[in-house]
C-alpha positions as CSV (number, residue, x, y, z in Angstrom):
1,X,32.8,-98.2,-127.4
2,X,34.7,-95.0,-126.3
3,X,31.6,-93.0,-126.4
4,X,29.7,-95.2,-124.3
5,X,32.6,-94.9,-122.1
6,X,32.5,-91.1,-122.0
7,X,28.8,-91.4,-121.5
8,X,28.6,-93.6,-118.2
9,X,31.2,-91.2,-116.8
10,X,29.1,-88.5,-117.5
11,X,26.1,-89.8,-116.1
12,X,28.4,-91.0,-112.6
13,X,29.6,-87.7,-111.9
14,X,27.6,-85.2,-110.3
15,X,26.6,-82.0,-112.4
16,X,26.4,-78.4,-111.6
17,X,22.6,-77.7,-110.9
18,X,20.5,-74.6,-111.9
19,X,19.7,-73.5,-108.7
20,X,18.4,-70.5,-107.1
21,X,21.0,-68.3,-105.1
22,X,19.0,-66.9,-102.2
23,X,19.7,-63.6,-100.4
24,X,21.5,-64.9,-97.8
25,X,24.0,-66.6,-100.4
26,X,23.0,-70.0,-100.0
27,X,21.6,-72.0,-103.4
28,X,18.4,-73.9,-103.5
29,X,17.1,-76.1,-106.0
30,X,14.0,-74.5,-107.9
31,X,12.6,-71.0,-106.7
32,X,13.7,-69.7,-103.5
33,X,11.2,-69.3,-100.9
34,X,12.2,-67.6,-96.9
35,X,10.5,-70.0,-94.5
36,X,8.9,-68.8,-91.3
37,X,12.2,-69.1,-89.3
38,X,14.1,-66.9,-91.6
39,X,15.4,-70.2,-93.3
40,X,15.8,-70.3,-97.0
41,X,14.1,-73.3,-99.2
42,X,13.5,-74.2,-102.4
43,X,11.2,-76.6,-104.2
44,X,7.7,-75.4,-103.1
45,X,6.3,-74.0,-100.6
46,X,7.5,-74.1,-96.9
47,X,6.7,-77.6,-94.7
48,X,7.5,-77.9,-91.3
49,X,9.0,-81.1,-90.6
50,X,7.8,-83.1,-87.2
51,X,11.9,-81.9,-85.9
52,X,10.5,-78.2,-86.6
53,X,13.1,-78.3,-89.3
54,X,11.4,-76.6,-92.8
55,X,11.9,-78.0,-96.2
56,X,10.4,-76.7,-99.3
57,X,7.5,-78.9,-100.1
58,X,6.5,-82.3,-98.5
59,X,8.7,-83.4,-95.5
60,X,10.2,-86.8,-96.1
61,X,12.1,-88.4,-93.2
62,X,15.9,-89.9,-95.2
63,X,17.3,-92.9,-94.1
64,X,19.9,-90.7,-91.6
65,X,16.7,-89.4,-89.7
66,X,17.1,-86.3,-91.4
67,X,13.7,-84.4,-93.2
68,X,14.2,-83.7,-96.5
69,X,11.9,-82.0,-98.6
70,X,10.5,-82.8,-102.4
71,X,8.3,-84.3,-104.7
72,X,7.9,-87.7,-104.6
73,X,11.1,-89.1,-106.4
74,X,13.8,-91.2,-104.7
75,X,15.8,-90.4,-102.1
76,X,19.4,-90.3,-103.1
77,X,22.5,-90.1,-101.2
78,X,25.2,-87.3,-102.3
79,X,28.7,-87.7,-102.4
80,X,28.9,-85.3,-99.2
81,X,27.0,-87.5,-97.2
82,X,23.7,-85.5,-97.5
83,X,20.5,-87.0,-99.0
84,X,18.4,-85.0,-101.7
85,X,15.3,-86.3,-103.5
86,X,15.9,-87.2,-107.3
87,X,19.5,-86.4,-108.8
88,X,22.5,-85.0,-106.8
89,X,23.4,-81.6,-108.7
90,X,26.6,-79.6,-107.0
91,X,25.6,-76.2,-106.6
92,X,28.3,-73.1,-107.5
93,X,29.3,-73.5,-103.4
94,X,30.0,-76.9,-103.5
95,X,26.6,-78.8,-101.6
96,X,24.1,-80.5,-103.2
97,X,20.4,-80.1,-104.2
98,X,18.2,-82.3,-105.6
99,X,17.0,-82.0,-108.8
C-alpha cells in the first residue's frame, strides 16, 4: 500500500526534464535549434505558426490560442499555466517543456 502511495505521488509531480540549454540560456526540450527570428526551439526543426510565432516542429494551436509545437501527443497543461505537448518536465529555470 505505501509503495503504491509513493508511486502515484511520483507520477503527480512534475520531474526535472533533460533538456537542451541553448546559448542564450533558455532550455528546450530535445536538441536546440535557432529559428529564423533569432528565437531558440527545440523538438525539430523550425515551424512558423499562422501568429508568426516559431515552434520546433509542427505548429499546433492549445486551447489558450497559443501555438505550440510537437509531435503529435496530447496537449497538456503545466502547473504554470503554459501548455506543452506530452508530459510537463520542469526545466533547471523553473518552465516547462514537453517531453
Amino acid at each position: 500500500m505505501k509503495g503504491m502511495l509513493v508511486a502515484l505521488i511520483a507520477l503527480a509531480v512534475p520531474t526535472i526534464a533533460h533538456a537542451d540549454m541553448c546559448p542564450d540560456g533558455t532550455y528546450v526540450s530535445g536538441r536546440c535549434q535557432m529559428a529564423p527570428n533569432g528565437r531558440y526551439v527545440g523538438g525539430g526543426n523550425a515551424t512558423m505558426a499562422p501568429d508568426g510565432s516559431y515552434v520546433g516542429g509542427k505548429a499546433r494551436v492549445a486551447p489558450n490560442g497559443s501555438y505550440i509545437g510537437g509531435g503529435s501527443g496530447k496537449t497538456t497543461l503545466c502547473p504554470d499555466g503554459t501548455y506543452v505537448v506530452g508530459r510537463c518536465k520542469m526545466t533547471p529555470n523553473g518552465r516547462y517543456v514537453g517531453e
